[in-house]
N, C-alpha and C positions, 0 to 999 in steps of 0.2 A: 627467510634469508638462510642460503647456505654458507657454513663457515665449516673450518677443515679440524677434525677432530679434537687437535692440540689447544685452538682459542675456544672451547665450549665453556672452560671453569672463567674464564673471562668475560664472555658474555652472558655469564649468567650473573656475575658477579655485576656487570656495566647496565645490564635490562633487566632485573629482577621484579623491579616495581614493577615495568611495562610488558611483561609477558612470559614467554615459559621457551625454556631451550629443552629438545629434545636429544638426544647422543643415537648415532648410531654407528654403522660397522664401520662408515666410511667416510662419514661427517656428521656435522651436529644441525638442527636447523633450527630457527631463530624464529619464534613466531611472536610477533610484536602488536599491542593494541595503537588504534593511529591518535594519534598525540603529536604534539611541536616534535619530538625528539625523533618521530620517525616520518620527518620532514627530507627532505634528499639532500639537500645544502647539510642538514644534522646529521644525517648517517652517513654522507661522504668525509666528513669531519671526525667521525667518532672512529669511523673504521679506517681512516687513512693509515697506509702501508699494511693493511691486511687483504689476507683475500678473502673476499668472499663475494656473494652473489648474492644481491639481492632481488627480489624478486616484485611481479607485480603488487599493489595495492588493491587488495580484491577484498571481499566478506568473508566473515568466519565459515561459511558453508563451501565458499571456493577455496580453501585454505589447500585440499587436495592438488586442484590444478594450479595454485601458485607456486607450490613446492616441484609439480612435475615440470613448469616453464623453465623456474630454476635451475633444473636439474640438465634440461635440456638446451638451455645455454650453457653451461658450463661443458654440457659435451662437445658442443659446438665451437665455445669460444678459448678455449681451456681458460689456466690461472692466471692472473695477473696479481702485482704485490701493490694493486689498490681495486675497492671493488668497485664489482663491476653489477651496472643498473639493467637487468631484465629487460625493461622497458624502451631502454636505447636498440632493440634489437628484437621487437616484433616484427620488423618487416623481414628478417633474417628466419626467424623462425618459423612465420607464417608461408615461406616459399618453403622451407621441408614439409609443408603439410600437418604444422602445428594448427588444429582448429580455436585452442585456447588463445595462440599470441593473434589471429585473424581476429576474432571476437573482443582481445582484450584494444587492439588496433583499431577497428571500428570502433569500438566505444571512445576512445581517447579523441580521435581524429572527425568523428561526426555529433560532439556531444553536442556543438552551438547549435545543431539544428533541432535537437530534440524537443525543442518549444512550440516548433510548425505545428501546423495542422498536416494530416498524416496525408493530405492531396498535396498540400503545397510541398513538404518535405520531398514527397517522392518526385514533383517535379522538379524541385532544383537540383538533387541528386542526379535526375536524369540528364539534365542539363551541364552538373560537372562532370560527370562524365563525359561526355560528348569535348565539353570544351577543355580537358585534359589531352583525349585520345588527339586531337585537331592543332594543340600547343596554342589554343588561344583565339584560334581563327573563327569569328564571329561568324562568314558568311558559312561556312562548314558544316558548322553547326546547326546555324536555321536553313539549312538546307537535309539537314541528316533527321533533324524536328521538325520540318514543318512550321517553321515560324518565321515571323520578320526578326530581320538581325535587329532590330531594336529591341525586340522582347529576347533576344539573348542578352543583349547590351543589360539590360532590365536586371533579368535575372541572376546575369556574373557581379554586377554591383550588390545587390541583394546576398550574391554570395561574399562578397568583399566585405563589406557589414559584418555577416557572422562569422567568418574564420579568420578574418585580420588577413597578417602577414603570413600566414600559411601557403597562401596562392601563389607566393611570390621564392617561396623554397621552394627549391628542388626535392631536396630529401621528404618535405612534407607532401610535396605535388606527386612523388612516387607511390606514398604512405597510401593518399586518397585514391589514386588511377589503384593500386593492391585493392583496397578494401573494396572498392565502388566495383570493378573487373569481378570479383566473388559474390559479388551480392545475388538472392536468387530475383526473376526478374518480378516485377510488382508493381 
């Protein structure tokens, strides 16, 4: 998390158990172990009326590119006087040609399928897309695949199943057509 120079004795003072603040020329950053308190509901609570930027939830070895996402929302999004969540804003970041907010966007947005089998995965992947690109249209689709629209019908329910109410967002139906549009072909 980035926080602006003057709140670093504070958050060192409020996180001290849970991780380590660094200073620098031109903010502090906040690096936190994940626990209840670095929960989003907790950190939007803890920092309310402050700025800062929090950043994605990645591993201690992506700790680099959670800091550069940060950094790069904030140049994007400037300050606000409450913070502001990284993650609300891969898809923002991923169209400047962030490869970290793409990766961290597919991860978030395709996690329910990572239990497939790496055939079936890739074809229902194929299949969201198509029935993204088409807004839904079943014959489009089995027509763009080669398949009877009942084996769409099939496999958008099968996608119904694993990503819920996703399908039914806009903002999340953008999310997936972003991630699915990059993906390399396979």
């Amino acid at each position: 998390m980035l926080l602006p120079p003057d709140q670093a004795r504070d958050a060192r003072f409020r996180f001290a158990a849970d991780g380590v603040v660094a200073e620098r020329a031109h903010d502090a950053v906040l690096l936190l172990r994940a626990g209840p308190r670095t929960e989003r509901a907790a950190l939007a609570e803890a920092l309310d009326g402050r700025e800062a930027v929090v950043g994605p939830a990645l591993s201690w070895t992506e700790v680099p590119e959670a800091v550069r996402l940060a950094e790069r929302a904030a140049e994007l999004l400037g300050s606000a006087p409450a913070p502001m969540f990284v993650e609300d804003h891969f898809a923002a970041l991923a169209l400047r040609g962030e490869p970290g907010a793409l990766a961290a966007l597919s991860t978030r947005r395709l996690a329910a399928l990572d239990g497939l089998r790496p055939a079936q995965r890739e074809q229902l992947l194929v299949t969201l897309e198509s029935w993204l690109r088409h807004w839904g249209s079943r014959t489009a689709v089995a027509a763009e695949l080669y398949v009877h629209p009942q084996t769409v019908s099939y496999r958008v329910n099968r996608l119904r199943d694993l990503l819920g109410p996703d399908l039914d967002d806009p903002a999340a139906r953008f999310e997936l057509l972003l991630v699915l549009s990059q993906r390399p072909p396979g």
